[in-house]
C-alpha positions as CSV (number, residue, x, y, z in Angstrom):
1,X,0.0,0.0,0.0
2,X,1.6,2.9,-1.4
3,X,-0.8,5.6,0.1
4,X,-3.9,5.6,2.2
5,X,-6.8,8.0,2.1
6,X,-9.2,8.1,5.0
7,X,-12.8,9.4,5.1
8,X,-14.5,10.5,8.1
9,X,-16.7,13.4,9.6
10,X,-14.9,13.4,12.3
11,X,-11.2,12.5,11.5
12,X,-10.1,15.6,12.2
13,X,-11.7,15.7,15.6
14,X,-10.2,12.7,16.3
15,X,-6.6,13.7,16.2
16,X,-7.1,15.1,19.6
17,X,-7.8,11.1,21.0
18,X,-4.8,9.8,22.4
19,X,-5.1,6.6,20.7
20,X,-5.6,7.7,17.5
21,X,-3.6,5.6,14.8
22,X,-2.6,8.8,12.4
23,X,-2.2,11.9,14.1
24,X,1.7,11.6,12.8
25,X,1.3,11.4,9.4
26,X,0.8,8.0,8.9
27,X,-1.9,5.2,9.9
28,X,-0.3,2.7,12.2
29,X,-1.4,-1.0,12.2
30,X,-0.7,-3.4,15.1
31,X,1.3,-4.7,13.2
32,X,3.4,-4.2,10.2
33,X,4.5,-1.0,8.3
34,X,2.8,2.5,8.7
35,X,0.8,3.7,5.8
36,X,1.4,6.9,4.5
37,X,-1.8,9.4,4.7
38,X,-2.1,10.9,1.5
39,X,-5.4,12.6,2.7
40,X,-7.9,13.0,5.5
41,X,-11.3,13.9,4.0
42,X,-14.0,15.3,6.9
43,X,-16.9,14.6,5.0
44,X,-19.7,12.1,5.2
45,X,-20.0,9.2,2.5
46,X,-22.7,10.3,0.7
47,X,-20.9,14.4,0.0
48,X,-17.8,12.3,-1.0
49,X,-16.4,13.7,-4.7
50,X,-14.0,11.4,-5.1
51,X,-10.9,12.2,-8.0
52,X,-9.7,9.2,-8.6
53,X,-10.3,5.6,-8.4
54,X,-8.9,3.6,-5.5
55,X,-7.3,0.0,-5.3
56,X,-8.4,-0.9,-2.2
57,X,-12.0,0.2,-0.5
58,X,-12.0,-0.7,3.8
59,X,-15.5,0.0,5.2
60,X,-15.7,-1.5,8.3
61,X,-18.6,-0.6,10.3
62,X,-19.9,2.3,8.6
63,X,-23.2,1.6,7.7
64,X,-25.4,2.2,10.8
65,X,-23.8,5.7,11.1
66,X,-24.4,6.8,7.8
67,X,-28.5,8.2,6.6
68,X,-28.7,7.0,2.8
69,X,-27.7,3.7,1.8
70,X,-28.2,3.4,-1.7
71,X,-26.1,6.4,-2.2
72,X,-22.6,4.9,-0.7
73,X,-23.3,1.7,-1.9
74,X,-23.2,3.5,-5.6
75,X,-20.3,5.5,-4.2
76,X,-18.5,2.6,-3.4
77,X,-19.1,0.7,-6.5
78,X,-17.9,4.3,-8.4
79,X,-14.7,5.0,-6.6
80,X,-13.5,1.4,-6.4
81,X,-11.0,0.8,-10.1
82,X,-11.8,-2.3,-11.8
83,X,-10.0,-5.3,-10.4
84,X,-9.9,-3.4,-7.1
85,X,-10.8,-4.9,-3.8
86,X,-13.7,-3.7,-1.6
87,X,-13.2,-5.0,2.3
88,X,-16.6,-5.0,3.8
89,X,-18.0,-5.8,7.3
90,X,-21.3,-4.7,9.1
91,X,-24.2,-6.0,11.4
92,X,-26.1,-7.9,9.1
93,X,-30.3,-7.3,9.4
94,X,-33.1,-9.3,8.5
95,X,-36.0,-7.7,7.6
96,X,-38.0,-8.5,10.4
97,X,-35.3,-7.0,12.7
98,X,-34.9,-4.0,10.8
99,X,-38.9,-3.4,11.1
100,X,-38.6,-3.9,15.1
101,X,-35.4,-1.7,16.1
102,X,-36.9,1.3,14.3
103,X,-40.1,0.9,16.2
104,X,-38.4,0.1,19.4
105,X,-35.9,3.2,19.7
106,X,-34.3,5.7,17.4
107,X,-29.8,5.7,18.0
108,X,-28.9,9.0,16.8
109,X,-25.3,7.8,16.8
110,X,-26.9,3.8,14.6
111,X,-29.4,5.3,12.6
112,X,-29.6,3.4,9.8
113,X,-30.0,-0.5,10.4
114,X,-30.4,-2.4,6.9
115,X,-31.7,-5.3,5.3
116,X,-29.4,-8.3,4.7
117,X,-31.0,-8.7,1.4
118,X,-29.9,-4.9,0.3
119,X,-26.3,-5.9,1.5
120,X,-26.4,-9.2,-0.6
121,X,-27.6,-7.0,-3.6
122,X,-24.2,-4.9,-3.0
123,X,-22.2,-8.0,-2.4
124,X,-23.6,-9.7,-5.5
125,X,-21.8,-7.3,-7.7
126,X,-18.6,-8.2,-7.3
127,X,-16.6,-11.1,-7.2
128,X,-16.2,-12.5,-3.9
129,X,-13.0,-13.1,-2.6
130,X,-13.6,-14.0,0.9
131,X,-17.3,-14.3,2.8
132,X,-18.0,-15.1,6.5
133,X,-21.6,-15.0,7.7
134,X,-21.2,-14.8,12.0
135,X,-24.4,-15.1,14.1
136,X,-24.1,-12.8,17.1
137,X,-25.9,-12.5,20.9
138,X,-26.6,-9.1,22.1
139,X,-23.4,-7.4,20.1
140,X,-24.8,-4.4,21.2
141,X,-26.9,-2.7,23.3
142,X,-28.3,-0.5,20.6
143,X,-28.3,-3.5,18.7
144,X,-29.4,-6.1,20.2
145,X,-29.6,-9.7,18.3
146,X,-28.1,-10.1,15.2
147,X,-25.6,-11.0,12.8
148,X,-22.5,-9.9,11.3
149,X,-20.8,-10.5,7.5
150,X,-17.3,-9.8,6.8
151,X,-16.7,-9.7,2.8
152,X,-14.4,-8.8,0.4
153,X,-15.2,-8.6,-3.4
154,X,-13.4,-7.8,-6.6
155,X,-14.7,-5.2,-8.8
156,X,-14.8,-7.1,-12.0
157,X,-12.5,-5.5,-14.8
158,X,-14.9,-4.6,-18.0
């Protein structure tokens, strides 16, 4: 990995944490080399302009923060080049779940809690590389039940 772009609302904010990983100029992993920051972009997904293409997509855990799915799933798909990788992991909803939680409570911080099936629609598009489907107890307490699915797909050249 020659140089890493990371996208964030609040990555600048977070430079202030003492355990932040890239206050120095570079992202530091637990273990291995440290990635040169090219760019830290404070923006949400869905305002995201992107200039180039990118090698390598890492969304881990984004979705429930974010407001408008369909939109960084096509942002995703867009800013990945062909024969990149996307790395992808998130709770994993069924419908019936989804319908529940948003008539239980309202997690200002989790908003957004989606369907399995819109995930798999995502997925579906590339070429998977790696899948792991992982049923989960109470992950959360804004949570609750559920179930989690760590992917990774290649963008298809062509």
């Amino acid at each position: 990995i020659e140089r890493v772009s990371l996208l964030d609302p609040l990555i600048e904010s977070y430079l202030q944490h003492p355990n932040c990983s890239y206050k120095d100029g570079g992202l530091k992993l637990q273990s291995g080399p440290v990635l040169p920051v090219a760019e830290r972009i404070a923006l949400p997904i869905e305002q995201f302009q992107p200039a180039t293409k990118y090698d390598l997509v890492v969304m881990l855990n984004v979705i429930e923060h974010c407001y408008n799915v369909p939109v960084i799933f096509r942002k995703i798909w867009d800013m990945t080049a062909p024969g990149g990788l996307v790395v992808f992991h998130d709770r994993y909803f069924d419908h019936a779940q989804v319908v529940k939680e948003a008539a239980r409570t309202y997690d200002a911080a989790h908003p957004l809690k989606v369907d399995r099936k819109v995930i798999e629609a995502f997925m579906a598009r590339f070429e998977e590389v790696f899948f792991r489907f992982i049923t989960t107890e109470g992950y959360a307490v804004h949570s609750g039940t559920g179930d989690q699915v760590y992917f990774v797909g290649r963008k298809v050249a062509g």
